[in-house]
C-alpha positions in Angstrom: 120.6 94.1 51.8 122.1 96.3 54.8 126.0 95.9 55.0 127.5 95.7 58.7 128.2 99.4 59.1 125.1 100.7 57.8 123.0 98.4 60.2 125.5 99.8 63.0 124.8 103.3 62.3 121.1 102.5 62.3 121.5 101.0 65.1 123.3 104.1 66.6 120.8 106.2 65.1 117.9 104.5 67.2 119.3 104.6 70.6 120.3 101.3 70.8 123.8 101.1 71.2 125.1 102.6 74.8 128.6 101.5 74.9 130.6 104.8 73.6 130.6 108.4 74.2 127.2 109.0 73.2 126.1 105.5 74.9 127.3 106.7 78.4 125.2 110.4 77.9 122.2 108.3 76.8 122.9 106.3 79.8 122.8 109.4 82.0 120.1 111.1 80.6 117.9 107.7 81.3 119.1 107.5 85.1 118.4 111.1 85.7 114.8 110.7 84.4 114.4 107.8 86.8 115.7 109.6 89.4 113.4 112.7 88.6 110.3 110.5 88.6 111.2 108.6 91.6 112.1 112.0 93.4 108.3 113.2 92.4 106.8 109.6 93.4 108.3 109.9 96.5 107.3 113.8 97.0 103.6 113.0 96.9 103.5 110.0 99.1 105.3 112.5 101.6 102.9 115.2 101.2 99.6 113.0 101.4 100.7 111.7 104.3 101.5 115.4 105.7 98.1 116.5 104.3 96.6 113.6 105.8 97.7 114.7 109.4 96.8 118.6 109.1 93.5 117.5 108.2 92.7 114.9 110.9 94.4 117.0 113.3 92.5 119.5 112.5 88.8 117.9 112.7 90.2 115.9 115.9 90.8 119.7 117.3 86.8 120.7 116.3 85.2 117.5 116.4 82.0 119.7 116.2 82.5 119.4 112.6 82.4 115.6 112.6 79.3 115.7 114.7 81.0 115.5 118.3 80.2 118.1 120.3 82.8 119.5 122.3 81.7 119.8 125.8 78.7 117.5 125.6 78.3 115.7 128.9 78.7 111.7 128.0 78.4 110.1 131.7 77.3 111.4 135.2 77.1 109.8 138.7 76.6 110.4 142.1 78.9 108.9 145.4 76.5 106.8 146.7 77.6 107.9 150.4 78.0 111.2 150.0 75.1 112.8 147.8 76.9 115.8 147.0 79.8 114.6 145.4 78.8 114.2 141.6 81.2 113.5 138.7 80.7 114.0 135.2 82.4 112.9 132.1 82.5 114.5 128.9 84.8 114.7 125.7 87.8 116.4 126.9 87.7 115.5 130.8 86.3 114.4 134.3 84.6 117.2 136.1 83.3 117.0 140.2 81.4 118.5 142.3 81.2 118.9 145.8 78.1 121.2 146.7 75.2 119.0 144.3 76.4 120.6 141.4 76.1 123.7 141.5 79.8 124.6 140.9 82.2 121.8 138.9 86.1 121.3 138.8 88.0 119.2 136.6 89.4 116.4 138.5 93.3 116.3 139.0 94.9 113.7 137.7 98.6 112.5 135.9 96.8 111.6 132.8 93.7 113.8 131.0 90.6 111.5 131.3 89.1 112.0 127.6 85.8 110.3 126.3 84.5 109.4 129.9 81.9 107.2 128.4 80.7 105.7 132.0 81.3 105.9 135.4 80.0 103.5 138.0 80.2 103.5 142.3 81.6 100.3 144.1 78.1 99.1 146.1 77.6 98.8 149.8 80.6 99.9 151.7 83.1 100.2 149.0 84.6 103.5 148.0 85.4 102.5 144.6 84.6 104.2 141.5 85.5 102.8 138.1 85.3 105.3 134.9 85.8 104.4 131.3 87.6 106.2 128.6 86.4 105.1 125.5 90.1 105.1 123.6 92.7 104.6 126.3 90.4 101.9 128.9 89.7 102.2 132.3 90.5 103.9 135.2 89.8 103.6 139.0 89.5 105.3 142.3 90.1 103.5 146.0 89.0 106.5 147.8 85.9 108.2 146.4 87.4 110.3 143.5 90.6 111.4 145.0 93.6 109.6 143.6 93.4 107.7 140.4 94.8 104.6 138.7 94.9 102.6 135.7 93.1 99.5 135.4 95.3 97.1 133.1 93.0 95.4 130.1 95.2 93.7 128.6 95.1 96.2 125.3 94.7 99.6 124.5 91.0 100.2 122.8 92.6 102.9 119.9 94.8 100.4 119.1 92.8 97.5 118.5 90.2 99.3 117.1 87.4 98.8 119.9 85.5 101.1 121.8 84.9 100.6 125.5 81.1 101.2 126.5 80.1 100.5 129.8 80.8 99.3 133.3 79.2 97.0 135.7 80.2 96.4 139.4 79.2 93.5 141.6 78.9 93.9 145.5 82.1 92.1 145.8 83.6 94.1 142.6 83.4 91.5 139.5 83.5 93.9 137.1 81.6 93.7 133.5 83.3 95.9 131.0 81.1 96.6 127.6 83.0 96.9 124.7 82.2 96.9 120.6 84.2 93.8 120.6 81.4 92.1 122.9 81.7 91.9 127.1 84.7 91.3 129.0 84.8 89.7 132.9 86.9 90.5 135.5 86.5 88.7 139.1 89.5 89.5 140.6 88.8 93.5 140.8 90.6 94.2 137.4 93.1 91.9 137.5 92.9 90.0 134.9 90.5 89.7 132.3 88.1 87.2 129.9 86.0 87.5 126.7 82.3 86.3 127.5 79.9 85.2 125.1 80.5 85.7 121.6 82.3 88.7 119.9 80.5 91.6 118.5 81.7 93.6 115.7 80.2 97.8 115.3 80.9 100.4 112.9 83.5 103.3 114.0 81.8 106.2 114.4 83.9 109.0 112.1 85.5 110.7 115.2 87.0 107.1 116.2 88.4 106.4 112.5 89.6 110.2 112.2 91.5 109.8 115.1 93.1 106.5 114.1 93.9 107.8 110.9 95.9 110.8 112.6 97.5 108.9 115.7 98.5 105.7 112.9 97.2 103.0 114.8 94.6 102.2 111.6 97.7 101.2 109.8 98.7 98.7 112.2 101.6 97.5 114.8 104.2 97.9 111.6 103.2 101.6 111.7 104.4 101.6 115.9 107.5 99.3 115.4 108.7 102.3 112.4 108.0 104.6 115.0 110.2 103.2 117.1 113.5 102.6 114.9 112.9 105.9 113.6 115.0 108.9 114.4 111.5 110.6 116.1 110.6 107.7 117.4 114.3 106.9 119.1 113.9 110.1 120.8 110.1 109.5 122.2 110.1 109.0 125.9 107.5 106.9 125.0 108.9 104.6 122.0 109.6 101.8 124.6 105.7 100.7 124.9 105.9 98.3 121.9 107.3 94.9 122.5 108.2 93.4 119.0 108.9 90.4 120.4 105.1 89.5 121.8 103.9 92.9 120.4 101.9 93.6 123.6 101.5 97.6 124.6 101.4 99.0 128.0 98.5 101.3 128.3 99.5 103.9 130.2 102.7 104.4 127.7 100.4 104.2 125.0 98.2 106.7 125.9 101.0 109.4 126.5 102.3 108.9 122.7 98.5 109.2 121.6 98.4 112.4 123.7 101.9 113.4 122.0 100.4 112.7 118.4 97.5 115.0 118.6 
């Protein structure tokens, strides 16, 4: 039978015992190996996320390489009072034409008009045209092409993870918007909006999920609300377009700090 000192200096012997000299160096060797593997946890999280955002950057700046050609033309209409004046919509922008298309222009305006899935003339006498961008909504000219607006939808498609399709205007301007979420109605020219029929639910195409993955709306509103008590996000010009209290987004706000992100 083991007397009292010999089972102490067992115990000793096996590490068990942290109270003394040697106790406190065990004790410090044990925290610094935490810390190491914490410290190399940490630095792979970090650099999959960097990795992560070279690569979709990347592909989002040749989207050739996901399937998406670069300058394909996506949408094209004519002003119905003036057959000369064509616009065209493609990946990167809105292009015009003033002479039946024989030279184009992109169009000036505050904010670049990517994706231009659709564009659609007011009828009769109206000199409104209504052009969608598939990620950041829809977007509307009073005067023929001139000077642009925003058309609030109530949400920002990259966000929410829908793509806007196609537009449909009435002779007195009820607008039908098509989306992969199913078919919005607006009768009050764009001022306020309701779901019709029931919801419909696509795929993503890759470009779409790439470019969720990069800008972080795939991960959700947390992702944005981060962004926003972070040092980067403090400084944003931008970081004001999330509401935590009713988390609602203003579109236009939200398309600059997509823009930003790319």
């Amino acid at each position: 039978m083991a007397t009292p000192g010999l089972r102490r200096r067992l115990h000793l012997h096996r590490g068990g015992d942290t109270t003394g000299p040697n106790g406190a160096e065990r004790r410090g060797k044990i925290l610094n190996e935490q810390s190491r593997k914490l410290h190399r946890q940490v630095g792979i999280a970090i650099s999959v996320v960097v990795i992560s955002l070279a690569v979709t950057g990347f592909l989002l700046n040749h989207p050739g390489l996901l399937g998406a050609p670069v300058e394909r033309t996506l949408s094209l209409a004519v002003n119905p009072t003036d057959p000369d004046h064509l616009l065209r919509g493609t990946r990167r922008t809105l292009y015009a034409s003033h002479d039946a298309g024989h030279t184009w222009a992109e169009v000036p305006m505050l904010f670049p008009a990517e994706k231009v899935v659709d564009i659609t003339y007011g009828s009769g006498q109206s000199t409104s045209v209504y052009v969608v961008l598939q990620d950041d909504g829809l977007i509307r000219s009073r005067d023929g092409g001139f000077v642009w607006e925003r058309v609030p939808i109530g949400f920002v498609p990259v966000v929410e993870g829908i793509r806007l399709d196609k537009i449909a205007v009435s002779a007195d301007e009820r607008l039908s918007l098509w989306t992969s979420n199913g078919l919005f109605l607006s009768e009050d020219k764009g001022t306020s909006w309701r779901s019709v029929g029931e919801s419909s639910s696509e795929a993503y195409d890759w470009y779409a999920l790439v470019h969720q993955l990069h800008t972080g709306y795939y991960f959700g509103s947390w992702f944005v609300l981060w962004l926003r008590v972070s040092p980067h996000g403090r400084r944003h010009p931008a970081a004001m377009w999330y509401s935590p209290q009713n988390a609602q987004f203003d579109s236009s706000a939200a398309a600059y700090i997509i823009r930003s992100c790319r």
